[in-house]
C-alpha positions as CSV (number, residue, x, y, z in Angstrom):
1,X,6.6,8.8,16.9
2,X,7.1,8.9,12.9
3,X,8.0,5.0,13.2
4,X,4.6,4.2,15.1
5,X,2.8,6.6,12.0
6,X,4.2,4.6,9.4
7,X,3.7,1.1,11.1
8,X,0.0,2.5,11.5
9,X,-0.4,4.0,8.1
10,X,1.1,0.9,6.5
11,X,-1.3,-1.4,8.6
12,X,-4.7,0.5,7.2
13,X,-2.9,0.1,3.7
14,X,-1.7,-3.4,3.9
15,X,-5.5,-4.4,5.2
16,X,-6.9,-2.5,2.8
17,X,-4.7,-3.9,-0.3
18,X,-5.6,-7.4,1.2
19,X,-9.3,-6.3,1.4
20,X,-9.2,-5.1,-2.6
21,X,-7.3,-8.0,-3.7
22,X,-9.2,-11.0,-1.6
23,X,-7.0,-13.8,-3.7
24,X,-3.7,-13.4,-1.2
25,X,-5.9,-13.2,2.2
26,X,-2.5,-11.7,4.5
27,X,-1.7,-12.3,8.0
28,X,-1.7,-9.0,9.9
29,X,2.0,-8.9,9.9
30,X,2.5,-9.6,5.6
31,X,-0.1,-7.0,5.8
32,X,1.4,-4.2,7.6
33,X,4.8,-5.2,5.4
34,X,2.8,-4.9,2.4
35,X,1.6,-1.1,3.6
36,X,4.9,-0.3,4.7
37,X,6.4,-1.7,1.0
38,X,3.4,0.1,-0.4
39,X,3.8,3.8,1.0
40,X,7.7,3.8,-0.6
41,X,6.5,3.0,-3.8
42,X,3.3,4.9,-3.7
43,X,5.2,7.9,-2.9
44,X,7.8,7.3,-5.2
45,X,4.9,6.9,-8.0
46,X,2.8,9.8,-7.0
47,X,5.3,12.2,-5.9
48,X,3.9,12.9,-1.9
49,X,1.9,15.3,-3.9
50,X,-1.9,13.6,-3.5
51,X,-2.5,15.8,-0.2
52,X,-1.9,19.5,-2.4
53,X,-3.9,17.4,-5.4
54,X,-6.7,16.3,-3.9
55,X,-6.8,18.6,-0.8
56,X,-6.6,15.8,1.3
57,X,-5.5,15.6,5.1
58,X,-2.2,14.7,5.8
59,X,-2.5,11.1,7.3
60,X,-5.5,10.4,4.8
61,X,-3.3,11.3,1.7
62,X,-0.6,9.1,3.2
63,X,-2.8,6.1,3.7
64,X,-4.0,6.6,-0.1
65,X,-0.1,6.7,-1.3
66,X,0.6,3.5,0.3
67,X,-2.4,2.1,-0.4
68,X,-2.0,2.2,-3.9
69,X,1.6,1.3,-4.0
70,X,0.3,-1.6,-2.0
71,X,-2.3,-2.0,-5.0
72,X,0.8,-2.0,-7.5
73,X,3.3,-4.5,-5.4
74,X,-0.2,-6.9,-5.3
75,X,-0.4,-6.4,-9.4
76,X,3.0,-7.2,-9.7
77,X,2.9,-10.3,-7.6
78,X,-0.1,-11.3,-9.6
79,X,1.4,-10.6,-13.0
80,X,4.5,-12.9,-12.1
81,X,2.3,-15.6,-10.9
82,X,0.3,-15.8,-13.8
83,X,3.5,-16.0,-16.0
84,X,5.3,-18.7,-14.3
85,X,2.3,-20.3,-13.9
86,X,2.2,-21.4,-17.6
C-alpha cells in the first residue's frame, strides 16, 4: 500500500512539475519518475516537516514536498542545459 502512495503522490507531482515547467512536456511515465525523484529530494530539502508548518494534511504536504523537489530536479536540468548549451 505505501508503494502504490508514493507511485500516486509522485504522479500528481511529476504532472504538476511538467505543468509548471511547460518547456520539457513529460510522458506520464518520466513524469511519475520525476515525482518519485522529486519527493526524495523535497523531503530531504524540507525536512518532512511542511505538514506541522503549514498544517497541512498528510498526503497534501507530501504532494507539496515532491512537488518542489520535482521543481528543483527541473531547475537543475535547465541550469545544465543552458551551460552546455554555449
Amino acid at each position: 500500500m505505501n508503494l502504490l502512495i508514493t507511485i500516486l503522490v509522485g504522479a500528481i507531482a511529476g504532472w504538476l512539475a511538467d505543468l509548471a515547467f511547460k518547456r520539457f512536456s513529460l510522458s506520464l511515465v518520466y513524469q511519475i519518475l520525476l515525482g518519485i525523484a522529486g519527493a526524495f529530494v523535497g523531503s530531504w530539502l524540507l525536512g518532512g516537516e511542511l505538514h506541522s508548518i503549514l498544517g497541512l494534511p498528510d498526503f497534501v504536504s507530501r504532494v507539496a514536498e515532491a512537488f518542489v523537489g520535482a521543481a528543483v530536479i527541473l531547475l537543475v536540468v535547465m541550469l545544465i542545459k543552458k551551460a552546455t548549451a554555449k
